[in-house]
C-alpha positions as CSV (number, residue, x, y, z in Angstrom):
1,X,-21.1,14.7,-22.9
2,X,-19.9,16.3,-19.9
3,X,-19.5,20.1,-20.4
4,X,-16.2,21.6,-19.4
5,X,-14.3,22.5,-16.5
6,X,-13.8,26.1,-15.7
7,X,-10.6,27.2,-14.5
8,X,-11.7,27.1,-10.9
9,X,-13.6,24.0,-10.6
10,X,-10.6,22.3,-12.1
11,X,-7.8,23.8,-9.2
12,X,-10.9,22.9,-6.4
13,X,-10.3,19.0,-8.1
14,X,-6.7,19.1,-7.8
15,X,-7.4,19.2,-4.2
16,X,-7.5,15.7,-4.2
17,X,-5.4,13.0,-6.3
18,X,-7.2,11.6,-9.2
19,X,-7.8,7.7,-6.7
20,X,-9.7,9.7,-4.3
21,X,-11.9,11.5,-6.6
22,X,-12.9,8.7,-8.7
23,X,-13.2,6.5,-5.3
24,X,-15.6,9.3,-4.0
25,X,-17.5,9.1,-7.5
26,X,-18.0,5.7,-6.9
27,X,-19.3,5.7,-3.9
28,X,-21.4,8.5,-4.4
29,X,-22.7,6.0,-7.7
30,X,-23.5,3.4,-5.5
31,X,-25.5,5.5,-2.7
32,X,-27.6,6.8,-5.5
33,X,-28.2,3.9,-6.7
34,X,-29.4,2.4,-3.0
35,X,-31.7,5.4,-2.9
36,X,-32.9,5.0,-6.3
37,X,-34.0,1.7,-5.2
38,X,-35.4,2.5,-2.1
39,X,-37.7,5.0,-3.3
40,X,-35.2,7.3,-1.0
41,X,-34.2,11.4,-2.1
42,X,-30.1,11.2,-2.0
43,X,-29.7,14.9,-2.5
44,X,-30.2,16.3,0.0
45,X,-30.4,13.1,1.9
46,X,-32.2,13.0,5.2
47,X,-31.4,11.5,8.6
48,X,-33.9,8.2,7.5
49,X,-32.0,7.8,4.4
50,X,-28.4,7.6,6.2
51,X,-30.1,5.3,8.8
52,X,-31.1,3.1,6.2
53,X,-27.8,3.3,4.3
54,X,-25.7,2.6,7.2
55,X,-27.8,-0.6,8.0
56,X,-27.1,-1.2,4.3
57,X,-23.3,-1.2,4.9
58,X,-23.5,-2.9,7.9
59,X,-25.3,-5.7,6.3
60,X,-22.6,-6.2,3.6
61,X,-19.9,-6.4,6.3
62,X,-17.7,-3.9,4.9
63,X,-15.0,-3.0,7.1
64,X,-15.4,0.3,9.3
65,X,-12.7,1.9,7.2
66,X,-14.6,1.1,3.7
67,X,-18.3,2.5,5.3
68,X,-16.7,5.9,6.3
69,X,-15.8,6.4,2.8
70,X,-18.9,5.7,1.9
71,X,-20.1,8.2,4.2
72,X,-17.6,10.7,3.2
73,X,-18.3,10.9,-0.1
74,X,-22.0,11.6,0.2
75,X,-20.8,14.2,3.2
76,X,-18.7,15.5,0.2
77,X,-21.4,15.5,-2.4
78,X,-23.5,17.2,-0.3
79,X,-21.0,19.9,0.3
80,X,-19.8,20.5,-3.0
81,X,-23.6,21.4,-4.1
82,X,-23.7,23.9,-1.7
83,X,-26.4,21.8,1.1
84,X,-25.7,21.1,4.9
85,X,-25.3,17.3,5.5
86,X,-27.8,17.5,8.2
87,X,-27.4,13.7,9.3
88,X,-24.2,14.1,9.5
89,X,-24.0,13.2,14.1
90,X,-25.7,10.6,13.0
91,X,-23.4,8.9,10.5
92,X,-20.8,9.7,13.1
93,X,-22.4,8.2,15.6
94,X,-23.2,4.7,13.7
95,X,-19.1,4.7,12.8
96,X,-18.1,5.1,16.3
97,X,-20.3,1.9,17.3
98,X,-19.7,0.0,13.9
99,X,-15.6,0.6,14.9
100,X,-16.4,-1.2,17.8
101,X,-18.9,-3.8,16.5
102,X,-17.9,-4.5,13.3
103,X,-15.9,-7.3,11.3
104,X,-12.9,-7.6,12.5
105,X,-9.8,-6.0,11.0
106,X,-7.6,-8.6,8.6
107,X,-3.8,-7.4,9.0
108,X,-2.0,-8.8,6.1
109,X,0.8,-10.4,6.8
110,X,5.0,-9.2,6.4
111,X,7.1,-10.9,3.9
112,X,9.9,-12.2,6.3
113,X,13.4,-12.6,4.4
114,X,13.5,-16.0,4.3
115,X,10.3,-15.6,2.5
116,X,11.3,-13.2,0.2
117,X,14.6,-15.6,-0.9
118,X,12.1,-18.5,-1.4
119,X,9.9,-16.2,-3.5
120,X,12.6,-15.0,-5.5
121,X,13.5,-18.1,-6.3
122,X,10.6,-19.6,-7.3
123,X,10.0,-16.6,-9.9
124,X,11.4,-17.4,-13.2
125,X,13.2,-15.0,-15.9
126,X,13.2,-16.4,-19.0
127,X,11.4,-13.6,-20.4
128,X,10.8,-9.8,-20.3
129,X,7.4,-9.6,-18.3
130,X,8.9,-12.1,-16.0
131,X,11.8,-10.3,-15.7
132,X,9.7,-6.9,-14.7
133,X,7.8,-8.9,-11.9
134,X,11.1,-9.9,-10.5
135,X,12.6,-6.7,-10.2
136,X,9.3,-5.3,-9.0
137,X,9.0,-7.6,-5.9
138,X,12.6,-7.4,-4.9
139,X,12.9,-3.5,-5.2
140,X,9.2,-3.1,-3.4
141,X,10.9,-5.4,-0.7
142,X,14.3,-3.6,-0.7
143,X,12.9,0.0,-0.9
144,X,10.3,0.0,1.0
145,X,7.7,1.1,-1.5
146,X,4.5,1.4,-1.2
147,X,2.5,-0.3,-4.9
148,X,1.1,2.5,-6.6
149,X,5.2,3.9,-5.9
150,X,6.3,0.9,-7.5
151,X,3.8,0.9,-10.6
152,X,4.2,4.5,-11.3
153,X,7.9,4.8,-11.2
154,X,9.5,6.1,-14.8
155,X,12.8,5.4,-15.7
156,X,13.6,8.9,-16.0
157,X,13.2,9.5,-12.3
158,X,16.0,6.8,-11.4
159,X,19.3,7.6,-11.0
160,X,22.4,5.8,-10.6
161,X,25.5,7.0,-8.9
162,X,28.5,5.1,-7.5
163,X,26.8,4.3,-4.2
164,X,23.4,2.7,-5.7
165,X,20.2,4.1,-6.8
166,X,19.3,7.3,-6.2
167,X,14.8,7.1,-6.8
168,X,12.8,10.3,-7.3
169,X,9.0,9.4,-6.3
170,X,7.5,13.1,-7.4
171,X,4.3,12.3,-5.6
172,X,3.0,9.7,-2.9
173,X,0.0,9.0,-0.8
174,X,1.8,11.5,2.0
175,X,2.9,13.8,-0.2
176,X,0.2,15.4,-2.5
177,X,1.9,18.6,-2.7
178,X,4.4,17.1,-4.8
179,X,7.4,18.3,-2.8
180,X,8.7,14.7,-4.2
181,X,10.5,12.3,-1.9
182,X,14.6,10.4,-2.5
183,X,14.8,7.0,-1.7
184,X,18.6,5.8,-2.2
185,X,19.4,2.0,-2.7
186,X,22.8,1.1,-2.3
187,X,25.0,-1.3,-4.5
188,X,25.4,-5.0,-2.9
189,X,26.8,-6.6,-6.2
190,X,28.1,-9.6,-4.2
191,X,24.6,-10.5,-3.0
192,X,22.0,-12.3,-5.8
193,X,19.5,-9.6,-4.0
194,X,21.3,-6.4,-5.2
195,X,17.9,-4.2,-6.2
196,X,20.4,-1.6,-8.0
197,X,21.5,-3.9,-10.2
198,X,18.3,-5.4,-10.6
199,X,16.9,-2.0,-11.5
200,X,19.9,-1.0,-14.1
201,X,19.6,-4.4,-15.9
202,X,16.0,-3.7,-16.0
203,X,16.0,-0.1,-17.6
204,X,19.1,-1.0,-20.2
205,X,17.1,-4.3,-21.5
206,X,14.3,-1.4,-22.7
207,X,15.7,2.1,-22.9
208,X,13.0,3.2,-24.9
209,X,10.3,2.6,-21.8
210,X,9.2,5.4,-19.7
211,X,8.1,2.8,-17.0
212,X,10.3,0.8,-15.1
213,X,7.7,-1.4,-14.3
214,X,5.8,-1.9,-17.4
215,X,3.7,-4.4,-19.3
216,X,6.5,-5.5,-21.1
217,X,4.7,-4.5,-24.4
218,X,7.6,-2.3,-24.9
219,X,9.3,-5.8,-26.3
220,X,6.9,-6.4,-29.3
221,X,7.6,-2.5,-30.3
222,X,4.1,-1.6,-28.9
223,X,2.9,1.4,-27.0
224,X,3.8,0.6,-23.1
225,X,1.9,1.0,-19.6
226,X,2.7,0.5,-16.2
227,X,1.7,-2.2,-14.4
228,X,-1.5,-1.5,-12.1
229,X,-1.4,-1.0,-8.5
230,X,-3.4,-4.4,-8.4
231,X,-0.8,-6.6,-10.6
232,X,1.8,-5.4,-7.5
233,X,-0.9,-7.3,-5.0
234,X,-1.6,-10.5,-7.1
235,X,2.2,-10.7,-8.2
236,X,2.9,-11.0,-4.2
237,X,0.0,-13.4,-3.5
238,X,0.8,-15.9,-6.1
239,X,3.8,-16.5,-5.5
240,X,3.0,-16.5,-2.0
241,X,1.0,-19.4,-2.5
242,X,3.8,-21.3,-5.1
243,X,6.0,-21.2,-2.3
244,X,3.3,-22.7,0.3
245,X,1.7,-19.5,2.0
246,X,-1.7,-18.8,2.4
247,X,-2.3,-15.6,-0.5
248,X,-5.1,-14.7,1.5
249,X,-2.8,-13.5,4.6
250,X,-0.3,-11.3,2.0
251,X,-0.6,-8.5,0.4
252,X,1.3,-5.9,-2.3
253,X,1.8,-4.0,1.3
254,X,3.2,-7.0,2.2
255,X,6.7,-5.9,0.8
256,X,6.7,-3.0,2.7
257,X,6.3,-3.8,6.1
258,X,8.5,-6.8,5.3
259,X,10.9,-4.1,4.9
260,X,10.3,-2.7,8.0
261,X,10.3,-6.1,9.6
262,X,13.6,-6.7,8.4
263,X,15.3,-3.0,9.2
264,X,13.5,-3.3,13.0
265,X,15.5,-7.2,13.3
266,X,19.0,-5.5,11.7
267,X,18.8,-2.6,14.2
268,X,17.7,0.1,12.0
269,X,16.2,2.9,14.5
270,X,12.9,4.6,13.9
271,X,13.8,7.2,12.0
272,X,16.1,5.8,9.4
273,X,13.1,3.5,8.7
274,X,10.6,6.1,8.5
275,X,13.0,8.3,5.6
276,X,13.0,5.1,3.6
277,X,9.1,3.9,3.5
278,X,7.9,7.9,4.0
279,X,6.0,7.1,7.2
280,X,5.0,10.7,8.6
281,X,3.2,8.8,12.0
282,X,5.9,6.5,13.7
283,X,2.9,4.7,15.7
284,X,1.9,3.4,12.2
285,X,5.3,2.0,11.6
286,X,5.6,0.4,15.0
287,X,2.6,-1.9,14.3
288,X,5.5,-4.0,12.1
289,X,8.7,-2.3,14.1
290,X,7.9,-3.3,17.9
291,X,7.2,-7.1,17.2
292,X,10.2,-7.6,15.4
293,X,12.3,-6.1,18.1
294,X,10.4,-8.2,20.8
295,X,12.5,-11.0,19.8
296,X,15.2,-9.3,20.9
297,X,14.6,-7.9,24.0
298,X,11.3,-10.5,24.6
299,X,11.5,-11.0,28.4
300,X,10.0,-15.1,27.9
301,X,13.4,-15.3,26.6
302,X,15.1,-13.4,29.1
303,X,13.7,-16.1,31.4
304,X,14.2,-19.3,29.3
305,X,18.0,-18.6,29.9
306,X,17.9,-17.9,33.7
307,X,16.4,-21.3,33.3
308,X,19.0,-22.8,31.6
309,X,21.9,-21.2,33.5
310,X,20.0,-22.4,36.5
311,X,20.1,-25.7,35.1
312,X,23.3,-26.3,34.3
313,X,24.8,-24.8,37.6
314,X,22.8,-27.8,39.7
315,X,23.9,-30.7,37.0
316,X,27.2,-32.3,38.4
């Protein structure tokens, strides 16, 4: 049994959410358990034993992103007992060149709207859980969200007022000092996609639920959770694939750079984008933003109509 925390070692953890901290433990498990195997020391690990560890990641093709976590937490392991990570230019080094030579970056793909309606569609309702995975996909779509957003949100943190939805998300992945974020979602009660309404109908059928998104255990009179952040991904992919999409090109993040897609195409600027989804670095949120602009403004088609003006000016 573990002994207990002291007062100071548990304000050092709150330094970092409870994900990254049992991510870090994780990783940390593994690395031990590669140098356990190895016949290698992990603590303090030496500049053979990162070499031979980074070849180690290498060889399982984990994306550049997933090996400097890897590397991170043992950095961090190493710091937190009080040692110098002595190979640490070296594990720099190797992610520099595996950026550059490793597998190449998968970039899951935007729901578009007409995507979104086919989706909706295809989902049925005929019971409470269904009726939760419904409301979860068109208010992730709607608002932006990002999934652990949506699987965390409790009813008591919705609002509604006589413009829409007025959401409190106390905490996010860009704000872990809990200064707590708005997101507002007007009424559209004319359209079948009004997430407001979605949302109020939700929260009436089970007043009793803290979780918006729940496990619909709340309807058997049984202690509820929220949905994980991993139901939010597989919700999207399957019915990505019912309605003829490959699952393996969507994602639960998926929904919110749909959103983005969408605002860029209805000329929502930067910025009114960026207060909804809670992007801090507007060159992240161009990645979905510029494309869907280039339609717009793409100079092919720019060209493709001098052609046909040019065309029908010689006909007789």
């Amino acid at each position: 049994m573990k002994p207990p925390l002291s007062d100071f070692e548990t304000v050092v953890q709150a330094a970092r959410s409870a994900s990254t901290v049992s991510t870090y433990a994780r990783a940390w498990r593994q690395f031990s358990v590669f140098c356990e195997e190895q016949g290698f020391c992990a603590l303090p690990a030496d500049q053979e034993t990162v070499q031979e560890f980074c070849l180690h990641l290498k060889a399982r093709r984990l994306r550049p992103a997933s090996a400097e976590l890897y590397l991170r937490a043992v950095a961090e392991r190493h710091h937190r007992e009080g040692l110098a990570f002595e190979p640490g230019a070296l594990a720099k080094s190797f992610l520099a060149g595996y950026r550059r030579m490793g597998p190449e970056r998968r970039t899951r793909r935007p729901l578009l709207v007409e995507d979104l309606a086919k989706i909706l569609a295809a989902m049925p309702a005929g019971t409470l859980a269904q009726r939760v995975r419904k409301a979860l996909v068109l208010t992730g779509f709607v608002g932006g969200f990002r999934r652990s957003e949506l699987s965390e949100l409790r009813t008591e943190h919705v609002e509604f007022l006589p413009r829409g939805a007025r959401l409190l998300l106390p905490q996010s992945k860009t704000d872990q000092e809990r200064d707590g974020r708005l997101i507002q979602i007007p009424w559209s009660l004319k359209s079948p996609y009004c997430a407001a309404k979605s949302l109020q109908d939700l929260i009436a059928e089970k007043p009793s639920c803290r979780w918006v998104f729940c496990r619909a255990a709340c309807a058997r009179s049984l202690p509820c959770e929220h949905l994980s952040a991993r139901t939010v991904a597989r919700t999207v992919k399957h019915y990505a694939q019912v309605i003829g999409l490959n699952p393996a090109d969507f994602s639960a993040h998926s929904l919110r750079s749909g959103f983005a897609t969408a605002a860029a195409e209805a000329g929502a600027t930067d910025r009114e984008i960026a207060d909804q989804t809670g992007h801090r670095d507007l060159a992240q949120l161009s990645v979905y933003v510029w494309p869907a602009r280039n339609w717009a403004t793409n100079a092919s088609a720019k060209v493709l109509e001098n052609l046909t003006f040019s065309r029908d000016c010689k006909e007789p």
